[in-house]
C-alpha angles and dihedrals in degrees: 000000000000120000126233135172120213114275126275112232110234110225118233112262088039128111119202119194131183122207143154108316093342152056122226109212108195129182140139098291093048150286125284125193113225114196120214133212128233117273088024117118125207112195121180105199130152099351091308131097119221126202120202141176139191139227117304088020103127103236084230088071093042091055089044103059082046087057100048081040091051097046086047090062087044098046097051092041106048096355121220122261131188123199119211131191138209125214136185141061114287088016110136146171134192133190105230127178089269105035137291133329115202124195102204109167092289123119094243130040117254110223121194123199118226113237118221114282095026131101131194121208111187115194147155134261131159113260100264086218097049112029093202096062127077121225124196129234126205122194118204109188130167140147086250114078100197095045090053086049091040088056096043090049086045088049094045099047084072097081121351117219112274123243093200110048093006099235121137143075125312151150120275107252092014102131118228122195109212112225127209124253124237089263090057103039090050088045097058094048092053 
């Protein structure tokens, strides 16, 4: 019995197009090249693109090709964006013609170059926990949704959010519990 998973709708302004071991998904943001595994079927009919698979192909694979396809039809329609922030005194980024270059703390800059597909945006915004520092943002966006999260991993693994001071680089929104440190826990046992 072969599997199937219910059809993705194609938005208007999207074209969907099948070839040899891969789909091309292009829109107004951009094409991206889906790759597709053997024993899987892409069929474009009536607006709605169908996945199939057939026998001995694991489900997981076939849900698997619909979400990248999925996220395809998403990314060259409305694109995918992370916001970064960085947090500390001296921390700083700067949009340069390649990337972006980040001063976090270390004795050298850390510059970063931007892959095809992908833009960084670098801006200002006050520190949310101390209202007279400024933090920097940095906006990755792109069509392809695991380049954008690939970047903002990349930028991030420079320097981890601290638990202690709470400096570093982290995702807007991403919630960080401070921990003591060993004066203030000792001081609160005596």
């Amino acid at each position: 019995m072969a599997k199937t998973y219910r059809p993705l709708s194609v938005p208007a302004g999207v074209t969907v197009e099948v070839q040899a071991g891969r789909v091309l998904v292009k829109g107004k943001s951009g094409t991206i090249s889906v790759s597709v595994r053997v024993g899987l079927a892409v069929r474009v009919s009536d607006g709605q693109v169908t996945v199939s698979g057939t026998e001995g192909i694991a489900r997981a694979h076939l849900g698997s090709l619909r979400a990248h396809l999925g996220n395809a039809l998403v990314g060259v329609t409305q694109g995918y964006q992370k916001v970064l922030e960085l947090r500390g005194m001296g921390y700083k980024a700067q949009k340069t013609k390649d990337g972006v270059q980040l001063v976090c703390g270390y004795s050298h800059p850390v510059s970063f170059a931007v892959p095809p597909g992908v833009s960084i945006d670098v801006g200002q915004a006050p520190d949310p926990d101390d209202s007279k520092l400024q933090m920097f943002e940095i906006t990755v966006r792109g069509c392809d949704r695991h380049a954008v999260g690939q970047m903002a991993a990349d930028i991030r693994r420079v320097h981890p959010p601290d638990v202690y001071h709470g400096k570093g680089i982290r995702y807007k929104g991403q919630p960080l519990r401070k921990k003591q440190g060993k004066r203030a826990a000792g001081a609160q046992q005596a």
